[in-house]
C-alpha positions in Angstrom: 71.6 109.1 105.5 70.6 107.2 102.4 73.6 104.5 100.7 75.3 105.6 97.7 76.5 103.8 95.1 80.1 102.5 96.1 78.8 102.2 99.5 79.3 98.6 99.4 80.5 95.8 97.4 79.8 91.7 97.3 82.8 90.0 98.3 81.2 86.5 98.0 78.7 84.6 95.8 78.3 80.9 97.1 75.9 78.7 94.9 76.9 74.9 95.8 77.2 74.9 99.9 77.6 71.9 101.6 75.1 71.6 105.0 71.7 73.7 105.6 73.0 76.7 103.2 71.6 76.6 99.5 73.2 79.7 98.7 74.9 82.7 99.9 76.9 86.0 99.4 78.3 88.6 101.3 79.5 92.2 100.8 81.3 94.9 102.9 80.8 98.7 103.9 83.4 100.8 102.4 82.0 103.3 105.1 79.7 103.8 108.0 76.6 103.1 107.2 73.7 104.0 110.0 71.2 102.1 111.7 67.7 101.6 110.2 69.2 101.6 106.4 67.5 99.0 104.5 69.1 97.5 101.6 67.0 95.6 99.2 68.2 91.9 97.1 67.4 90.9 94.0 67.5 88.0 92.3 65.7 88.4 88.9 66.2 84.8 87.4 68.7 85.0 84.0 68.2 81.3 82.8 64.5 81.4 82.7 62.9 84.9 82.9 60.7 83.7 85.2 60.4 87.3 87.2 62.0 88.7 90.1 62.7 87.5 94.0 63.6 89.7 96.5 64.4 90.4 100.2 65.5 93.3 102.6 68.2 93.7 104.9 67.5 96.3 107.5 70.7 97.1 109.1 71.0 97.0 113.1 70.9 99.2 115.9 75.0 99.1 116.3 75.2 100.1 112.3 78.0 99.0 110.2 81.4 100.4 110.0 83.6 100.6 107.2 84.8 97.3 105.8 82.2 95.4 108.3 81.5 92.2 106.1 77.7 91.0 106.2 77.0 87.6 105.0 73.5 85.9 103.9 72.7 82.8 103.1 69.5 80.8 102.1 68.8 78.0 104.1 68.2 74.6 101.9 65.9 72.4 105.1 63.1 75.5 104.5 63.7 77.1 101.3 63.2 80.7 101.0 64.3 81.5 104.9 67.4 84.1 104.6 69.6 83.5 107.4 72.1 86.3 108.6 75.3 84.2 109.2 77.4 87.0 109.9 76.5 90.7 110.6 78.1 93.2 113.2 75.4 95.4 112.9 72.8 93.0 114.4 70.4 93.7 111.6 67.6 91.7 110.1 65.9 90.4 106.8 62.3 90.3 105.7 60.9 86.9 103.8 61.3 86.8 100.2 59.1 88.2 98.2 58.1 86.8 94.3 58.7 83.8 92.4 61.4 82.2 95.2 65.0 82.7 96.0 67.3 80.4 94.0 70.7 81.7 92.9 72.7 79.6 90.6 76.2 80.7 89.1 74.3 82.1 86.3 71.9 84.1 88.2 72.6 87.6 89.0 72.0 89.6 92.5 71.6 93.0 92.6 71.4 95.2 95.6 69.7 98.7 95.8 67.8 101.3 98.1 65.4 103.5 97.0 65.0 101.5 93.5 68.5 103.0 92.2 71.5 99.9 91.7 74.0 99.6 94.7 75.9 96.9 93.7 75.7 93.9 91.7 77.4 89.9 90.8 77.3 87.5 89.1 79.6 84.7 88.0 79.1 82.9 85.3 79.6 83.9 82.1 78.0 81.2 80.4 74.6 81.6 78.8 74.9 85.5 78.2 74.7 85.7 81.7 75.2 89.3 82.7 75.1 91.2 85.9 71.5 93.0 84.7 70.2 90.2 83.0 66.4 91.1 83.5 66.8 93.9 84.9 63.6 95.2 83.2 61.4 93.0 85.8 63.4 94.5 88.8 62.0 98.6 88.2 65.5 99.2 89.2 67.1 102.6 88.0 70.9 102.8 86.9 70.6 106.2 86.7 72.8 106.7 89.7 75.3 103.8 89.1 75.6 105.4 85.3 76.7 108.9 86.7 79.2 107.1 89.5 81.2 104.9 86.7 81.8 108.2 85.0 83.1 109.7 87.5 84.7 106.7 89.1 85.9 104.5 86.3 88.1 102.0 88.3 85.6 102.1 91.6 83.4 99.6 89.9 80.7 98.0 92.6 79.7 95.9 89.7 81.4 92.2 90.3 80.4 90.2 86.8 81.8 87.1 85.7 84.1 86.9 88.2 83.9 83.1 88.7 84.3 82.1 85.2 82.0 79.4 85.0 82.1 78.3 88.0 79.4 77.7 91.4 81.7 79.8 93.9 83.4 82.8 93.9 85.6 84.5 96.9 87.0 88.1 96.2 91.3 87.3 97.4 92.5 90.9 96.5 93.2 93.6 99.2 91.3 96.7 97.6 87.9 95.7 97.1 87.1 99.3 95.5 89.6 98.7 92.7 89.7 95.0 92.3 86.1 93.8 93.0 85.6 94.0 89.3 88.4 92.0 88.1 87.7 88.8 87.8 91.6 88.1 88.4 91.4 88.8 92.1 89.0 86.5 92.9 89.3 82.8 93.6 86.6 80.1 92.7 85.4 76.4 92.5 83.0 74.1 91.7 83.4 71.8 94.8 80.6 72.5 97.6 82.1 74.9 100.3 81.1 74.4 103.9 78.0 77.3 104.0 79.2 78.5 107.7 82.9 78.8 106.9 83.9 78.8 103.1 87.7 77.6 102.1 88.5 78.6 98.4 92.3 77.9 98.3 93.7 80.0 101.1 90.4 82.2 100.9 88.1 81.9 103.9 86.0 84.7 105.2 89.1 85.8 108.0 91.8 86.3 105.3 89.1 88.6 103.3 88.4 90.4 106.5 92.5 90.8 107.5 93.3 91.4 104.3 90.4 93.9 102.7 91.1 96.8 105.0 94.8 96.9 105.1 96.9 99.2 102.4 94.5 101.9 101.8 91.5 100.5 101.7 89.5 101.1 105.1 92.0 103.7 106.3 89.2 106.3 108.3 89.4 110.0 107.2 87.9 112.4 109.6 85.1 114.2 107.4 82.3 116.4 109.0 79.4 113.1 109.1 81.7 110.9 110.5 84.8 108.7 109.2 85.3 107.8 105.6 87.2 105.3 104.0 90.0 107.0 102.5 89.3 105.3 98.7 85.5 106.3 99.3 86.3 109.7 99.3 85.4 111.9 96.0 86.6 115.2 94.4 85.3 118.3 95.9 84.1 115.7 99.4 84.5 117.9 103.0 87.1 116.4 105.3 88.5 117.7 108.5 91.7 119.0 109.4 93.1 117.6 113.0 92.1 121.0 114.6 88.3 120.3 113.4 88.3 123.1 110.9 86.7 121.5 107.1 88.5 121.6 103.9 87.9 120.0 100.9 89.4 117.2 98.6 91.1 118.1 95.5 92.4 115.2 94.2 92.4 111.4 95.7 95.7 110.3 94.7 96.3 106.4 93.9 99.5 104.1 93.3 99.3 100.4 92.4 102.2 98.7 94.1 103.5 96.0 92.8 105.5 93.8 95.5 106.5 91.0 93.7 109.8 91.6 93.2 110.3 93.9 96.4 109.0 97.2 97.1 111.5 100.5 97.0 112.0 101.3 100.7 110.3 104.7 100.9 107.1 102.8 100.1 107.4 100.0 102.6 104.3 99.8 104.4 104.5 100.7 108.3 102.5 99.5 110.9 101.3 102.0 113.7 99.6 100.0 116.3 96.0 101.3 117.6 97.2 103.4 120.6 100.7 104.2 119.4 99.6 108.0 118.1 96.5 108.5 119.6 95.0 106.5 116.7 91.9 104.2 117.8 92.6 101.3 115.2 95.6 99.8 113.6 97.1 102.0 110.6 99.6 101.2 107.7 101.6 103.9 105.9 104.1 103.7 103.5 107.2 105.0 105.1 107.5 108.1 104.2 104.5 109.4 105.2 104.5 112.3 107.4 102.8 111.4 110.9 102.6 114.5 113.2 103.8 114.0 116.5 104.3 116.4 119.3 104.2 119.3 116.5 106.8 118.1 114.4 106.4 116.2 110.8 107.9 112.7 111.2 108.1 109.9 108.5 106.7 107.1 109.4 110.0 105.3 109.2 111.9 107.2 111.3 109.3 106.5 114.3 109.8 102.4 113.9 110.3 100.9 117.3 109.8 97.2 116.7 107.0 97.0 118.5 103.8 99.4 118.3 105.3 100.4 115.5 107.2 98.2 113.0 107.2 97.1 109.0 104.9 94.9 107.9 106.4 91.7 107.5 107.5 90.9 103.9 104.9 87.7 104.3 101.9 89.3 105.4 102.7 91.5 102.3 100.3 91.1 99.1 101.6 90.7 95.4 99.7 94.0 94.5 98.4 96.8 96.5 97.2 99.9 96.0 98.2 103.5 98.6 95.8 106.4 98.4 96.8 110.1 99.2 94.7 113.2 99.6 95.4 116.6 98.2 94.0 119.4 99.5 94.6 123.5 99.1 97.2 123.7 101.3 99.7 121.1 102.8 97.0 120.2 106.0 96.5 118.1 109.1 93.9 115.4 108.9 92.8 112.7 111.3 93.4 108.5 109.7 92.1 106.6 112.3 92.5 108.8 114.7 96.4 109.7 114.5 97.1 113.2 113.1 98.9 112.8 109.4 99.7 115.1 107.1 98.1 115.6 103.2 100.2 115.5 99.9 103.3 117.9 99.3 104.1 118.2 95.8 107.8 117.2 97.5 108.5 114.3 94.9 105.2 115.1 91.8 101.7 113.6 91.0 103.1 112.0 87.7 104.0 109.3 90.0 100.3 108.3 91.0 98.1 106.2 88.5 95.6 109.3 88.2 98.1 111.4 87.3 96.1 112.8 84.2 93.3 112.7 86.1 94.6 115.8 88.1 95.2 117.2 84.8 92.1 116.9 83.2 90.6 118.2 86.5 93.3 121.8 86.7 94.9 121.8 83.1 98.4 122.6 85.0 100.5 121.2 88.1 100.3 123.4 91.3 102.8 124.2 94.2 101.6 123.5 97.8 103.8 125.1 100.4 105.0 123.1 102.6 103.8 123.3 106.7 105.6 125.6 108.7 106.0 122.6 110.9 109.5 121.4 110.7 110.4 117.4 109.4 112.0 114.4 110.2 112.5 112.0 108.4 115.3 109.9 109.5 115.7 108.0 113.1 119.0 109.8 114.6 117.0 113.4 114.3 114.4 112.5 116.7 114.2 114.5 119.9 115.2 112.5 122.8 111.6 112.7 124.6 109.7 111.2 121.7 112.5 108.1 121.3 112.0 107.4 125.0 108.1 107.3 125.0 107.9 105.5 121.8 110.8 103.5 122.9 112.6 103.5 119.9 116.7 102.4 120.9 119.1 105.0 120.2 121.2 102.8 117.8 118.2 101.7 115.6 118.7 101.8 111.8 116.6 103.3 109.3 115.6 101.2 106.7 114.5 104.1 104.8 115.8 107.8 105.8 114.7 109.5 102.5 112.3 111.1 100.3 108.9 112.6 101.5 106.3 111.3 98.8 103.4 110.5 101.2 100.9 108.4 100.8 98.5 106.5 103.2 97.6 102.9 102.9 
């Protein structure tokens, strides 16, 4: 299956590394991506016009999942080897090809597959320096990018500018798919990093990798080819209800949180352990999100135990976030990471979400979804006794939030 644009995104463009690394960058999947796919770079020089470089990256036989980071750098003892310093997949790169691979903060580097733009960065904005600067000596189409920035305004893949005019730039924000494109949510500096570990501030490569795939972005939506990153997912895209039947996406909700100054409790994020309901990997939802368990509709909050399930600690919360729900044609049960959630019910109103007009502009008029016959919980003291004793949740627990069913997974 061929990448699309918003596939992936560059989370990293290092120019000044201390040891045997000239130069690097790295970028994640925002979704599977299968074995044998082969991504090409380009680094079409913006300073000089002096042509294009280029190399491939052939991804491994164990593929790359979503929010899998891959990281590349160029090694400075024999110029023009591409080392692969971190890749899950276990992939590999081909020699560079053209005038020489040498990325300064000026320079652009452009990904693509089948000469159509991926992704692109660049940080500097010095010089006129722009992410296709010279693009004309690449052969690269934007033809695809074009039509996915129309449709997906604030999904940029295209990271420009972002470190000022600076050597080294580290995305910090928690939704790459929203974010990667503003410069604000990236940290940089003109000191040498260390090429195997990078420190920007508190930005290293393990704080991008907890922090990219948590609230919404990299939650895994069961679709007919395989999981999806929820914030991936496109009008009119085929997903699958928890009983494997297919339905489609009508709208992709999204909320910016801010946390700053506290965040109302029915929008507290939740942790569900991986394990806890049948879910394979870690999942956070705001609290009222309806989780189905043993047939009933049960807000997240209601099903805290302090343990395998419990709020995410005010610290470990970001300043700004952003929750993602999915409507579909009728109030459904969908697979997110495994555990069986429910989609939006109009309970609470779309004008709440960001894309509000969106939905709009898409069906001219609001629409009622009847609820699931399924009956709902949504405070601690309603749950059956057999589900409080095998999720261990104490009889005189308190909910920190009992009301309001506006769902929405992050």
């Amino acid at each position: 299956m061929a990448i699309s644009v918003g596939d992936i995104y560059f989370t990293a463009n290092l120019t000044d590394l201390s040891g045997d690394g000239a130069e690097s960058f790295s970028f994640v999947a925002t979704t599977a991506i299968a074995a044998g796919e082969v991504i090409t770079f380009h680094g079409p020089e913006s300073a000089f016009t002096v042509g294009n470089s280029s190399f491939t990256f052939t991804v491994g036989a164990a593929g790359l999942s979503a929010f899998d980071r891959v990281t590349i750098v160029e090694s400075s003892l024999v110029p023009n080897t591409i080392i692969l310093a971190s890749d899950p997949s276990g992939g590999s790169t081909s020699a560079v090809s053209g005038n020489g691979w040498s990325i300064t903060d000026n320079d652009n580097i452009i990904a693509a597959q089948g000469g159509q733009v991926l992704a692109a960065i660049v940080n500097s904005s010095s010089s006129g320096s722009a992410w296709n600067n010279n693009l004309d000596v690449t052969g690269l189409s934007t033809t695809q990018l074009d039509s996915f920035l129309i449709a997906n305004p604030t999904l940029s893949p295209i990271a420009e500018h972002v470190g000022g005019l600076t050597d080294n730039a580290m995305f910090s924000g928690t939704d790459i798919t929203t974010q990667g494109s503003n410069p604000a949510f990236w940290v940089t500096t003109d000191d040498a990093v260390d090429h195997t570990s990078p420190t920007i501030g508190t930005t290293t490569y393990t704080t991008q990798d907890a922090n990219i795939n948590c609230f919404a972005a990299g939650t895994l939506i069961a679709t007919p080819t395989g999981e999806r990153a929820i914030e991936t997912l496109r009008n009119g895209d085929r997903i699958l209800t928890a009983d494997g039947q297919e339905t489609r996406v009508l709208w992709l909700a999204q909320q910016t949180i801010d946390a700053r100054h506290g965040i109302a409790a029915r929008r507290a994020p939740v942790r569900i352990a991986a394990g806890a309901l049948g879910n394979h990997t870690d999942l956070i939802v705001t609290a009222d999100h309806g989780m189905i368990v043993d047939g009933l509709v049960i807000n997240a909050s209601a099903l805290v135990n302090g343990g395998t399930i419990d709020w995410v600690a005010d610290a470990d919360i970001p300043a700004g976030f952003t929750v993602y729900h999915i409507e579909t044609a009728a109030h459904d049960v969908i697979l997110a990471n495994g555990a069986a959630a429910e989609t939006f019910m109009d309970a609470v109103g779309r004008a709440c979400f960001d894309n509000h007009q969106d939905y709009l502009d898409l069906y001219g008029c609001e629409r009622i979804i009847p609820e699931m016959t399924r009956p709902r919980i949504s405070s601690r003291r309603l749950l059956p006794a057999a589900i409080r004793a095998r999720l261990g949740i104490a009889e005189d627990s308190t909910d920190k939030c009992s009301g309001g069913d506006l769902a929405q997974s992050a």
